[in-house]
N, C-alpha and C positions, 0 to 999 in steps of 0.2 A: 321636712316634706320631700324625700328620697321617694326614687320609684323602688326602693327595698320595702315598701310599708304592707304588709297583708292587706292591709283597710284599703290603702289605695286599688291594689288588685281585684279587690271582693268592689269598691264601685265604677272601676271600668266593665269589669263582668257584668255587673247589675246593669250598667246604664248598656252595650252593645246587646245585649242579649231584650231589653227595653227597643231598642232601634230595628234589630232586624229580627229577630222571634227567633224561636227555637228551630220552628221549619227549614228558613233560610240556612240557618247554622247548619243542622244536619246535611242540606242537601250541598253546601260548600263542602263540607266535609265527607263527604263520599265522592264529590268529584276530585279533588283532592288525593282522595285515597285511590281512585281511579288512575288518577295520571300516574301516579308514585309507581303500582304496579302494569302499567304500559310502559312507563321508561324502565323500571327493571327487565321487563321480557325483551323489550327492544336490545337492552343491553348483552341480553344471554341469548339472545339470535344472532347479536353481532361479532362474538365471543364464538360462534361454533360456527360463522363462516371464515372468521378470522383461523380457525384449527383446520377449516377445510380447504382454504386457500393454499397451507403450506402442505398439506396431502396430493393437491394437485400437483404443488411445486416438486415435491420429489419423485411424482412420477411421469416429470417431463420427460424429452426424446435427450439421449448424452450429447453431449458437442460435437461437434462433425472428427475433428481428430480423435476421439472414440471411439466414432465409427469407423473411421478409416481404419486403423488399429485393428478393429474387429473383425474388418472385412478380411483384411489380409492373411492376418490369422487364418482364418476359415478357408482362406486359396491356397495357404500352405499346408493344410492338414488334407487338404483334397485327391486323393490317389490319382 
């Protein structure tokens, strides 16, 4: 008496499906399916700010001795 037994499976199915009907079942099972695909989107909105966060990062301002650098440059090329 394993839970490997079909029989066994075929009368837990009989008897939950006897408990909560078929209505119930479906409507868990579309909320269910609901959540599944919110947590996917949530996860692939979090995934393209995660890609937009490092686009920000590389078009930070350079370090100050970059600028300085720059500046100076640009006073020595200045006639």
């Amino acid at each position: 008496m394993g839970f490997d037994s079909i029989w066994h499976w075929l009368i837990v199915l009989v008897i939950v499906l006897l408990i909560f009907g078929t209505g119930k079942l479906r409507n868990a099972g579309s909320d269910i399916g609901a959540a599944i695909r919110n947590f996917k989107k949530g996860m692939h909105e979090g995934d393209e700010d995660a890609k937009a966060g490092t686009v920000e990062q590389l078009k930070a301002d350079p370090p100050a001795d970059a600028a300085a650098k720059s500046a100076s440059e640009s006073r020595d090329r200045a006639p």
